[in-house]
PQR file with spaces between the fields and no chain letter, atoms N, CA, C, O and H, PARSE charges and radii, in Angstrom:
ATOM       1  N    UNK     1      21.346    5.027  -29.765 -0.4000 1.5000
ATOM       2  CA   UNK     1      21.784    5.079  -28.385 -0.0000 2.0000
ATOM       3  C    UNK     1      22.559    3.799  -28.064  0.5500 1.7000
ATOM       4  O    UNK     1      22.376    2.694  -28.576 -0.5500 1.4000
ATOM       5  N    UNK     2      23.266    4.065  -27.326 -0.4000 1.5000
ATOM       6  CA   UNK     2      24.459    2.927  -27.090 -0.0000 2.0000
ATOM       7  C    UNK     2      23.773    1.952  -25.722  0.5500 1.7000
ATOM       8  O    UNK     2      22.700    2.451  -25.384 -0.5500 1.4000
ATOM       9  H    UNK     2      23.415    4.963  -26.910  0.4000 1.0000
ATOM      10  N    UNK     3      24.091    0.870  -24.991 -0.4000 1.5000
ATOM      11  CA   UNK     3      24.051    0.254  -23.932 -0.0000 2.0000
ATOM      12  C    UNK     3      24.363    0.780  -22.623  0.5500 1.7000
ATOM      13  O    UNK     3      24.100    0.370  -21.493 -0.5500 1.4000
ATOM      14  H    UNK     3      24.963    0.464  -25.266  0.4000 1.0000
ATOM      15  N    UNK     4      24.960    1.740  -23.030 -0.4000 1.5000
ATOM      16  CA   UNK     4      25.564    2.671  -21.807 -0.0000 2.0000
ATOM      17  C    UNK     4      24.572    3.458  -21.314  0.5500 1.7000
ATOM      18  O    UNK     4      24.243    3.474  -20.128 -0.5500 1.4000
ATOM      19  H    UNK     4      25.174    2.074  -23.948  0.4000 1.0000
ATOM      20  N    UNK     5      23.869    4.398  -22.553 -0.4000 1.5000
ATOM      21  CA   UNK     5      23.009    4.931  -22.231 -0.0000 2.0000
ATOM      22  C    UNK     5      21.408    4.378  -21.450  0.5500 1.7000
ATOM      23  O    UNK     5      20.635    4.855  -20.620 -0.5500 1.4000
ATOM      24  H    UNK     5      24.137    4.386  -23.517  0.4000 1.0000
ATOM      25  N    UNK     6      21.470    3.347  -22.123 -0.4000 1.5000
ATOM      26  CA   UNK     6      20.391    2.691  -21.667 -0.0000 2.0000
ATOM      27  C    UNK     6      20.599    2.239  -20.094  0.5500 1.7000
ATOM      28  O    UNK     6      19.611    2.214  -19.361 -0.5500 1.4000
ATOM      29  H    UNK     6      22.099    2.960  -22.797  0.4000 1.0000
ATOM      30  N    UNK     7      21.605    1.962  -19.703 -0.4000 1.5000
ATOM      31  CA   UNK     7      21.619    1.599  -18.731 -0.0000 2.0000
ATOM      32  C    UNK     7      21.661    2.942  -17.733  0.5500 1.7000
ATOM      33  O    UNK     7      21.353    2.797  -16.550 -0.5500 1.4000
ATOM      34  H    UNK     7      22.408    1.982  -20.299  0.4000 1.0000
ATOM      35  N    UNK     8      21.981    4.020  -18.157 -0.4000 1.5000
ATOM      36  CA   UNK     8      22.183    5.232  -17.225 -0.0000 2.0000
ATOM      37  C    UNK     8      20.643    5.733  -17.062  0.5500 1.7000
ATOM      38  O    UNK     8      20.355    6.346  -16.034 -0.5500 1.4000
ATOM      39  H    UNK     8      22.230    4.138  -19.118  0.4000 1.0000
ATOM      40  N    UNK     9      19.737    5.513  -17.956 -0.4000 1.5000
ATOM      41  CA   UNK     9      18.564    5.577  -17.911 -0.0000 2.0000
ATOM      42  C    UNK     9      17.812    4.983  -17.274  0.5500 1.7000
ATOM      43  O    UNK     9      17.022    5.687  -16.645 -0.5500 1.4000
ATOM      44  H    UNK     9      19.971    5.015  -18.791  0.4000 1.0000
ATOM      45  N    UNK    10      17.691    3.656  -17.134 -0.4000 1.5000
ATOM      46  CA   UNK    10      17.295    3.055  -15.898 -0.0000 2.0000
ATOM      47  C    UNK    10      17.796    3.154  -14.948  0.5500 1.7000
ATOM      48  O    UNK    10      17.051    2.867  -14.010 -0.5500 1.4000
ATOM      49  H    UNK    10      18.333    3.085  -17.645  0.4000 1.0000
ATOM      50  N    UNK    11      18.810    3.452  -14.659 -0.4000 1.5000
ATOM      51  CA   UNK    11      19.509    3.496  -13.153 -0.0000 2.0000
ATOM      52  C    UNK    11      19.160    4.996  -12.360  0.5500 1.7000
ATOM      53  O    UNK    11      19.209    5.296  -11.167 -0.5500 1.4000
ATOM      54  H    UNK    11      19.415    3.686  -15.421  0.4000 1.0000
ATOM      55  N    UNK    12      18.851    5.650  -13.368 -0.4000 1.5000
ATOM      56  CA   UNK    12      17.962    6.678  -13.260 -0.0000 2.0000
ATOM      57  C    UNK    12      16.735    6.523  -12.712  0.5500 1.7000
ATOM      58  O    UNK    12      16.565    6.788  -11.522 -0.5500 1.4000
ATOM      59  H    UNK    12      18.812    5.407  -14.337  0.4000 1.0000
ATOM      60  N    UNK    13      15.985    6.193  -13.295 -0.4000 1.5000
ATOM      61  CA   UNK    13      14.628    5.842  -13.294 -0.0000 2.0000
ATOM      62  C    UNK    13      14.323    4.629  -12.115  0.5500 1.7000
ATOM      63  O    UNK    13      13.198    4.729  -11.625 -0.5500 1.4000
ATOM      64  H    UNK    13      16.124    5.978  -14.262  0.4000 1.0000
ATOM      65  N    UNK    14      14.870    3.889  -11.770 -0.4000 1.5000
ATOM      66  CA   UNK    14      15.068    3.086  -10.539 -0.0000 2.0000
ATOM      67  C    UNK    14      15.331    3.706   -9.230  0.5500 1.7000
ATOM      68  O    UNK    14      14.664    3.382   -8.248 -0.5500 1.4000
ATOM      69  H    UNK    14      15.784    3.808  -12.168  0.4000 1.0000
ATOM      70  N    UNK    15      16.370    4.674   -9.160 -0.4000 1.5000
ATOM      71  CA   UNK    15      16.919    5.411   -8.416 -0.0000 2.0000
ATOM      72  C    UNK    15      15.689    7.032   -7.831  0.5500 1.7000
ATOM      73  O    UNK    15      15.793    7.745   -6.833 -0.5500 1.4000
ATOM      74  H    UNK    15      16.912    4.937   -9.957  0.4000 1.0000
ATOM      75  N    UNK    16      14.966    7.060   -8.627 -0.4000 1.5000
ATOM      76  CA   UNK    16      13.868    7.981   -8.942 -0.0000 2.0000
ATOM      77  C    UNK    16      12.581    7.047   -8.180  0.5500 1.7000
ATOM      78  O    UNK    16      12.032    7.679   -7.277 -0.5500 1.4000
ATOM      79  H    UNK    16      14.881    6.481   -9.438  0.4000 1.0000
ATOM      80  N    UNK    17      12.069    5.739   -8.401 -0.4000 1.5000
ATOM      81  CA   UNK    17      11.634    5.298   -7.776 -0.0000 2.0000
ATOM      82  C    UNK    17      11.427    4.784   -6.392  0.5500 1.7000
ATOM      83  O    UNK    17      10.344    4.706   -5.811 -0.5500 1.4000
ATOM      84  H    UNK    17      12.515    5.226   -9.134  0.4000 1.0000
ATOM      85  N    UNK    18      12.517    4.466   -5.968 -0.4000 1.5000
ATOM      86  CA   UNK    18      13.305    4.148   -4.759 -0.0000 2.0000
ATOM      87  C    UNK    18      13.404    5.173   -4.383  0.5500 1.7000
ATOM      88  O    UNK    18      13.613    4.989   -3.184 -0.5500 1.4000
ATOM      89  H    UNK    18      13.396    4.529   -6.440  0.4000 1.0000
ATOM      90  N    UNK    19      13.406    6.592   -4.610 -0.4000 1.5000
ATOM      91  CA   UNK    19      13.270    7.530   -3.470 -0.0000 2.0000
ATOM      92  C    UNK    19      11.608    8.165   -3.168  0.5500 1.7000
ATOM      93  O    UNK    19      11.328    8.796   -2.150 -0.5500 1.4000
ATOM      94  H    UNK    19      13.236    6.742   -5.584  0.4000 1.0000
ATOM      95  N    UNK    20      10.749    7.889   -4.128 -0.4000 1.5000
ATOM      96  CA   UNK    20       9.212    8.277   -4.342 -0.0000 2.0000
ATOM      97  C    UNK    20       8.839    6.783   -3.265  0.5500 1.7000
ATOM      98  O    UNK    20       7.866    7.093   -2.578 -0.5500 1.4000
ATOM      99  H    UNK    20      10.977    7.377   -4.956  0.4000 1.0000
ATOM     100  N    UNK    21       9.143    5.825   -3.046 -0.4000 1.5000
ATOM     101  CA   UNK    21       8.735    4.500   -2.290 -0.0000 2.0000
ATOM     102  C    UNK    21       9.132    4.639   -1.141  0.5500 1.7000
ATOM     103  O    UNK    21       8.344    4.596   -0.197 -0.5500 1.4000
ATOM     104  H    UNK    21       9.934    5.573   -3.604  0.4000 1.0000
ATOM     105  N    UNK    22      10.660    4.867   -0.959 -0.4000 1.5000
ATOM     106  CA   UNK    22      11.311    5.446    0.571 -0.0000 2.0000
ATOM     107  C    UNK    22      10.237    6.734    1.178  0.5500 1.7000
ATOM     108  O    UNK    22       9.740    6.518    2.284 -0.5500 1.4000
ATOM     109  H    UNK    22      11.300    4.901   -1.727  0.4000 1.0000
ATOM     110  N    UNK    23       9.893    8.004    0.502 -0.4000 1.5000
ATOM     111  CA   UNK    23       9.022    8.737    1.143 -0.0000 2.0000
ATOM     112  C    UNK    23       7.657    8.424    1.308  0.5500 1.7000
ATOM     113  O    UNK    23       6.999    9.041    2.146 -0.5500 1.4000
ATOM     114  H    UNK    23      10.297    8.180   -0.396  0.4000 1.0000
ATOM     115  N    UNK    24       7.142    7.528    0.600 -0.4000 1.5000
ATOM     116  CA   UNK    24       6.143    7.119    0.930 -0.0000 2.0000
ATOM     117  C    UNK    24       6.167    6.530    1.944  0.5500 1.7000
ATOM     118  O    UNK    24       5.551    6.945    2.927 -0.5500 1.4000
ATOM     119  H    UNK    24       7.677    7.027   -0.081  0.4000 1.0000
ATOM     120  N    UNK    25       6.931    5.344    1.958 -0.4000 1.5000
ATOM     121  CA   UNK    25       7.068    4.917    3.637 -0.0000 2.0000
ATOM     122  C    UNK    25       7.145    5.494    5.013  0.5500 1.7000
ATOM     123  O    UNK    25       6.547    5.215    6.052 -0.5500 1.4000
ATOM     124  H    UNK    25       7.431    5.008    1.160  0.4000 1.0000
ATOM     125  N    UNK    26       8.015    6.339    4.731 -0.4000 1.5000
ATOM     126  CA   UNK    26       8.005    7.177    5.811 -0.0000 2.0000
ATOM     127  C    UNK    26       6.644    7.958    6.202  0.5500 1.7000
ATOM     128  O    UNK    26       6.247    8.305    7.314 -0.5500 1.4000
ATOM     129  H    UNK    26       8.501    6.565    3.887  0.4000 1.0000
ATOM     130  N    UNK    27       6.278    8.061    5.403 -0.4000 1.5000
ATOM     131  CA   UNK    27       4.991    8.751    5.309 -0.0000 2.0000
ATOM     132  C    UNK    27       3.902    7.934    6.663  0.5500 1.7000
ATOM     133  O    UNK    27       3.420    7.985    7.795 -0.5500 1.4000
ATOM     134  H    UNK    27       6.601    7.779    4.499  0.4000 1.0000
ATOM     135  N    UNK    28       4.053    7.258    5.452 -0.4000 1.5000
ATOM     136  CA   UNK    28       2.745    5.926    6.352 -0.0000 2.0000
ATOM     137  C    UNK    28       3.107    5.499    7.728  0.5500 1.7000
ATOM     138  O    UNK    28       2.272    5.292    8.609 -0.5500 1.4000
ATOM     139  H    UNK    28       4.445    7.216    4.533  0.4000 1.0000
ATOM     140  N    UNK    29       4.367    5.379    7.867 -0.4000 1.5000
ATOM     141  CA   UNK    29       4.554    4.846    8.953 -0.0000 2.0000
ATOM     142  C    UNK    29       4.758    6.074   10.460  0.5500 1.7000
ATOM     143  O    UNK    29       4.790    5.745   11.646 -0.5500 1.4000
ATOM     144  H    UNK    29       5.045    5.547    7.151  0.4000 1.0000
ATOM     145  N    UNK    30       4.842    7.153   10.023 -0.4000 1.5000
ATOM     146  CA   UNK    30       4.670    8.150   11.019 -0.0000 2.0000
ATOM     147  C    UNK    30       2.775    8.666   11.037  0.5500 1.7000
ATOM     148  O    UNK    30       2.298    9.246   12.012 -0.5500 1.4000
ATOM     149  H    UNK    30       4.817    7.419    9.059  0.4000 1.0000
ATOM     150  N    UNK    31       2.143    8.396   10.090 -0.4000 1.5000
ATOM     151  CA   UNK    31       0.728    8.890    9.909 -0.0000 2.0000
ATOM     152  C    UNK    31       0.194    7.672   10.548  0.5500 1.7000
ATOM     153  O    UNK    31      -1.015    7.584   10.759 -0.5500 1.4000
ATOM     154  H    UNK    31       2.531    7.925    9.297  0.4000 1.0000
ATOM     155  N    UNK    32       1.136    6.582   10.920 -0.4000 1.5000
ATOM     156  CA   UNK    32      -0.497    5.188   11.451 -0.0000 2.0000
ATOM     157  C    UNK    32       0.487    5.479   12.956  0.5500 1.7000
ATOM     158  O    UNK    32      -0.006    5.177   14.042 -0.5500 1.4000
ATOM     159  H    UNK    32       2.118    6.654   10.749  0.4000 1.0000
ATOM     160  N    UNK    33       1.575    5.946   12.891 -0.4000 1.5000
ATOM     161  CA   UNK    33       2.316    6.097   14.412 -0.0000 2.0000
ATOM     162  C    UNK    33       1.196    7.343   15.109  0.5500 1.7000
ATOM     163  O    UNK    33       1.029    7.293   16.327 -0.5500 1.4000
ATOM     164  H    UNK    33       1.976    6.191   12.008  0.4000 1.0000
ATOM     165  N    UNK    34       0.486    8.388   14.340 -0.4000 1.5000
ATOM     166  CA   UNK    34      -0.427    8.901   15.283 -0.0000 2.0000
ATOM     167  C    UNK    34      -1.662    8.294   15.652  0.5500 1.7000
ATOM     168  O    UNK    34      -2.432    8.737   16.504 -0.5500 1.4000
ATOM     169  H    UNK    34       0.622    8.429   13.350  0.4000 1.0000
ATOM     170  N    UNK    35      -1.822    7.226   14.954 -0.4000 1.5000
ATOM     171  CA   UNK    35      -3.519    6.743   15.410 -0.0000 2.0000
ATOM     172  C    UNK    35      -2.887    5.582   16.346  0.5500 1.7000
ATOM     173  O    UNK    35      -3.704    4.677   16.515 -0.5500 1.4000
ATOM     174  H    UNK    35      -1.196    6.866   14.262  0.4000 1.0000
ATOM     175  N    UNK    36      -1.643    5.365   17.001 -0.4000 1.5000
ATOM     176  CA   UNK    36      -2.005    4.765   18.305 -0.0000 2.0000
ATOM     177  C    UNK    36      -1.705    5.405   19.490  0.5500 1.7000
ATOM     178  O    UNK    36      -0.680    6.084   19.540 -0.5500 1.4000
ATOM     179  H    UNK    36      -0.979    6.100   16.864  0.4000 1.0000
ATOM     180  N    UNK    37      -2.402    5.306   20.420 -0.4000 1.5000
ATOM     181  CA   UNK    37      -2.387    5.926   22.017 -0.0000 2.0000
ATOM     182  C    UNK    37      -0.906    6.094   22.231  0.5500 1.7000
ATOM     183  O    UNK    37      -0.168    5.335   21.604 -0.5500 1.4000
ATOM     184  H    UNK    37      -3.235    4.754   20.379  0.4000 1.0000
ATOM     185  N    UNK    38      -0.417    6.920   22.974 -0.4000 1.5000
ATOM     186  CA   UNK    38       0.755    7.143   23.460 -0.0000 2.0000
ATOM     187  C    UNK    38       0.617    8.370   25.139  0.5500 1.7000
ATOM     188  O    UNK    38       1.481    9.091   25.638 -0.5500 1.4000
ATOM     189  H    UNK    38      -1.017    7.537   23.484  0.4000 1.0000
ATOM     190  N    UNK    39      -0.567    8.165   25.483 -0.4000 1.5000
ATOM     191  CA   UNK    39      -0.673    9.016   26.734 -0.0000 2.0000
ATOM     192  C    UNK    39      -0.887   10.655   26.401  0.5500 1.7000
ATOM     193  O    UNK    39      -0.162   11.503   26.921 -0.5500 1.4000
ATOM     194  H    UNK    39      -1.269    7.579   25.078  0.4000 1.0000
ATOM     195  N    UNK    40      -1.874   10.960   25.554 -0.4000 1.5000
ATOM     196  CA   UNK    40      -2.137   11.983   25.762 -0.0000 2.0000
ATOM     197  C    UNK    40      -1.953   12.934   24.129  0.5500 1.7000
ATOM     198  O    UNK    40      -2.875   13.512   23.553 -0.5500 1.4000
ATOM     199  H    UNK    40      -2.463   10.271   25.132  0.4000 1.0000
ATOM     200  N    UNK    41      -0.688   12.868   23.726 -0.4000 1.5000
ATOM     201  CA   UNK    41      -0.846   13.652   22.286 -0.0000 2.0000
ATOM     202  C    UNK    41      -1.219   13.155   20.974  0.5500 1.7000
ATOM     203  O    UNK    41      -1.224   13.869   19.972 -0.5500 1.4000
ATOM     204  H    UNK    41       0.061   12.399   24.194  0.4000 1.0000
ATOM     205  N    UNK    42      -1.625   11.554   20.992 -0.4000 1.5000
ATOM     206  CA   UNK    42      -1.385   11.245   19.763 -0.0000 2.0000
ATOM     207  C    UNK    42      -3.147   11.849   19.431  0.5500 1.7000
ATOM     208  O    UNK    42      -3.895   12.427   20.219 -0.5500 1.4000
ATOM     209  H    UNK    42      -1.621   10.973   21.807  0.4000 1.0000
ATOM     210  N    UNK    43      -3.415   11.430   17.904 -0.4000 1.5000
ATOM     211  CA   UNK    43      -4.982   12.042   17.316 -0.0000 2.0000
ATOM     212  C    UNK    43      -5.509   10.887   17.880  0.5500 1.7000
ATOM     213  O    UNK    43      -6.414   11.435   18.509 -0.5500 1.4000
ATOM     214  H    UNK    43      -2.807   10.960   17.264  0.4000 1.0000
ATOM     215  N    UNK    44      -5.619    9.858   18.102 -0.4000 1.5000
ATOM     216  CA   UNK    44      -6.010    8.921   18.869 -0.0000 2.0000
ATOM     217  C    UNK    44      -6.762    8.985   20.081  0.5500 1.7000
ATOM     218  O    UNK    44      -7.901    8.617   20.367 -0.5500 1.4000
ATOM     219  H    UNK    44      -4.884    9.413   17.591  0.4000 1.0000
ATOM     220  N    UNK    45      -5.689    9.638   20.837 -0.4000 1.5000
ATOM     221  CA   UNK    45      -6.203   10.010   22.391 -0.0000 2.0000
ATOM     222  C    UNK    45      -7.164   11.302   22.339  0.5500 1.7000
ATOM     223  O    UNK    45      -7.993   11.440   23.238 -0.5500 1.4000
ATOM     224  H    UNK    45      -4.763    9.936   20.604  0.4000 1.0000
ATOM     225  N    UNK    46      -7.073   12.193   21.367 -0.4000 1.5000
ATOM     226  CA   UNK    46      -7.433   13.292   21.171 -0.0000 2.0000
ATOM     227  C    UNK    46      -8.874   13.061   21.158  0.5500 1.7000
ATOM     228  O    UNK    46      -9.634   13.716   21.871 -0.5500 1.4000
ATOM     229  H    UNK    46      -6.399   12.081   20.637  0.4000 1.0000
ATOM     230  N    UNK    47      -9.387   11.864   20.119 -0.4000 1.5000
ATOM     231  CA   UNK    47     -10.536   11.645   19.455 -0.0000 2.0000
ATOM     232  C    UNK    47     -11.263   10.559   20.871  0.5500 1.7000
ATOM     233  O    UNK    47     -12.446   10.475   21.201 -0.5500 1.4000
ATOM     234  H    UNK    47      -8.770   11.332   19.540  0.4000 1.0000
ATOM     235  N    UNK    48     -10.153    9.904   21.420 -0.4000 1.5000
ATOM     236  CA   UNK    48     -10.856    9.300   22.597 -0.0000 2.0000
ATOM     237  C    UNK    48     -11.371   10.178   23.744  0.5500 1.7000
ATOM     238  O    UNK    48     -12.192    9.569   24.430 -0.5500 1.4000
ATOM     239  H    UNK    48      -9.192    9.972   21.152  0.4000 1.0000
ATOM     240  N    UNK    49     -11.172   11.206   24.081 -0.4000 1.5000
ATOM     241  CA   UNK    49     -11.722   12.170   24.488 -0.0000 2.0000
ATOM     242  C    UNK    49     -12.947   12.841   24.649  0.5500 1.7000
ATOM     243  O    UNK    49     -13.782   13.151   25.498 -0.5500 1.4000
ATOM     244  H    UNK    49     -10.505   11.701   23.524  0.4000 1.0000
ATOM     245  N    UNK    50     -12.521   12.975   22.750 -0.4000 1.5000
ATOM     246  CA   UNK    50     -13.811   14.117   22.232 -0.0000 2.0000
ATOM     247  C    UNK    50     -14.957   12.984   22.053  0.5500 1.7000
ATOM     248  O    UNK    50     -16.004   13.509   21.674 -0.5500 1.4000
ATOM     249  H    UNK    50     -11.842   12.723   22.060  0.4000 1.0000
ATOM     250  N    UNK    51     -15.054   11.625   22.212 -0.4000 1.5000
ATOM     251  CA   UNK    51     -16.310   10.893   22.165 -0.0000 2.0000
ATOM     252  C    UNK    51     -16.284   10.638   23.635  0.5500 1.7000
ATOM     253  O    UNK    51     -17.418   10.185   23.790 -0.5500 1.4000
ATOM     254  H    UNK    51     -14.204   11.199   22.521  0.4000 1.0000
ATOM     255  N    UNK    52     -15.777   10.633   24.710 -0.4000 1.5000
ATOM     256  CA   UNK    52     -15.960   10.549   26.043 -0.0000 2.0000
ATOM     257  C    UNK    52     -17.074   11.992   26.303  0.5500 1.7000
ATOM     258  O    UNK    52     -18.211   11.883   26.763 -0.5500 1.4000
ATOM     259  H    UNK    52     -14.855   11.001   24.584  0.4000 1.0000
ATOM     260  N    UNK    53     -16.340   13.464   25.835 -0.4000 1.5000
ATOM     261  CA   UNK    53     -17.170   14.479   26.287 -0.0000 2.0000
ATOM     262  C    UNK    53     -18.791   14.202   25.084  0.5500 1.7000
ATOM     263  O    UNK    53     -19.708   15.018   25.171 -0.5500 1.4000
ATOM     264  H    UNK    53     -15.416   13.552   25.462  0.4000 1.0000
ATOM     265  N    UNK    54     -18.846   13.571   24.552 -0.4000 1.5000
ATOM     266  CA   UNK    54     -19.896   13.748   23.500 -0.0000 2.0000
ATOM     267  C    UNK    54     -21.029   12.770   23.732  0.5500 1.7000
ATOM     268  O    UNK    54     -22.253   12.839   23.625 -0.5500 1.4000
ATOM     269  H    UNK    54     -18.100   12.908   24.481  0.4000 1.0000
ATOM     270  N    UNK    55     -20.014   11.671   24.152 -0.4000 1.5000
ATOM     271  CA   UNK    55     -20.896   10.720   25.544 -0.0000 2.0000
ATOM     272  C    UNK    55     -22.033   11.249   26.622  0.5500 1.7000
ATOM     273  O    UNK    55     -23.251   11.154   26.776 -0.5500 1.4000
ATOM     274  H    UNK    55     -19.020   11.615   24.239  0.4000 1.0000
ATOM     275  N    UNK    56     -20.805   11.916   27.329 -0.4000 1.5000
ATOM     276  CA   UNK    56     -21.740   12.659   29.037 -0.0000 2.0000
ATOM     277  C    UNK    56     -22.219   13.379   28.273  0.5500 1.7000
ATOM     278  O    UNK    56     -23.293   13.483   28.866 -0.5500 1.4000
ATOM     279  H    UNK    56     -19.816   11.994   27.204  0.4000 1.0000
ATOM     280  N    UNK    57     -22.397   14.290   27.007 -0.4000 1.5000
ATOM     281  CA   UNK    57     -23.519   15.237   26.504 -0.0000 2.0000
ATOM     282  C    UNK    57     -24.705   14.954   26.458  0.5500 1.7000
ATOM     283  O    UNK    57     -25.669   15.441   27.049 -0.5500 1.4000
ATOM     284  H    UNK    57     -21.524   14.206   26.525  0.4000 1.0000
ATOM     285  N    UNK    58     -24.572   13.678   25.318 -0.4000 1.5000
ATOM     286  CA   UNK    58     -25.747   12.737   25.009 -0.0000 2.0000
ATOM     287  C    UNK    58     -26.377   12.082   26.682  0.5500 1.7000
ATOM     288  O    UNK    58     -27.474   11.572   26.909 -0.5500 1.4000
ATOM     289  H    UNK    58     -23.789   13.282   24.838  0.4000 1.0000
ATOM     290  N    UNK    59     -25.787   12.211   27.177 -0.4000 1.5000
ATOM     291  CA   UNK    59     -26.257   11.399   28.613 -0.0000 2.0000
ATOM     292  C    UNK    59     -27.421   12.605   29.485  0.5500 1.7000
ATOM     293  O    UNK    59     -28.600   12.483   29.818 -0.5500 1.4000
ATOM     294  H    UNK    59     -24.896   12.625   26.993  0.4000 1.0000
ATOM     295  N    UNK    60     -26.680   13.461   29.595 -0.4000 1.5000
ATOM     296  CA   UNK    60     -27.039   15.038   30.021 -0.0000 2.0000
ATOM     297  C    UNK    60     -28.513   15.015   29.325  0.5500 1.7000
ATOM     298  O    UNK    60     -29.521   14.726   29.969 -0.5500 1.4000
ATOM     299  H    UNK    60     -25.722   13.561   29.325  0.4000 1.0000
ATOM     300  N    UNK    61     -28.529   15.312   28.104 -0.4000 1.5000
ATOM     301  CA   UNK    61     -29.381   15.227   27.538 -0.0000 2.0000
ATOM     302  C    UNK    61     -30.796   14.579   27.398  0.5500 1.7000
ATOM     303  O    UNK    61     -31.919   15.061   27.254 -0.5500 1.4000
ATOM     304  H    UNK    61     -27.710   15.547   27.580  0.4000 1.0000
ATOM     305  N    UNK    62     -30.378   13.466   27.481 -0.4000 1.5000
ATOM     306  CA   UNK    62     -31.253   12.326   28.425 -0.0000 2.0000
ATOM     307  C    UNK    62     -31.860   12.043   29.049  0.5500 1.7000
ATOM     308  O    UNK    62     -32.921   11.421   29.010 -0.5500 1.4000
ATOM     309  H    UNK    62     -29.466   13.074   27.598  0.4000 1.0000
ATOM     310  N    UNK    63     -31.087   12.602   30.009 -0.4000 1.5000
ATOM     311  CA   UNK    63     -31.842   12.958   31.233 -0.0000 2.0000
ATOM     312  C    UNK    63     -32.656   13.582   31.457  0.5500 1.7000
ATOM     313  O    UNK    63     -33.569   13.268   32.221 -0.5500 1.4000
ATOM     314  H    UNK    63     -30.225   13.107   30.041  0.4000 1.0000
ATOM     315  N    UNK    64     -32.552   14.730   30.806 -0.4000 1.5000
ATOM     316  CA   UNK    64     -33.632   16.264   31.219 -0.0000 2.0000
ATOM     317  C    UNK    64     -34.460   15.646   30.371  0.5500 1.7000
ATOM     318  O    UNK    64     -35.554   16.143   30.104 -0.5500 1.4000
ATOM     319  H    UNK    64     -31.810   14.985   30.185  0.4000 1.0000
């Protein structure tokens, strides 16, 4: 194999990486964009909720 080749091979293989790292990023950075509050839709607010109603349950409960 010549130098040429070698080099088309890594540039390959670099180029292959750099797009598996680019989607990963994106990834992460829209999946931690739902765990902060944003007024109502994020999983965040969702889960702040569902331990507010699970709260007054346990409270309810309590009581009687």
């Amino acid at each position: 194999m010549l130098l040429k080749d070698y080099l088309t091979i890594a540039v390959a293989i670099t180029a292959i990486f750099s797009a598996m790292a680019g989607g990963i990023r994106w990834m992460v950075k829209h999946y931690l964009n739902e765990l902060k509050p944003n007024g109502g839709s994020s999983m965040k607010d969702s889960l702040e909720r569902l331990e507010k109603r699970i709260d007054s349950l346990f409270e309810l409960i309590a009581n009687k």
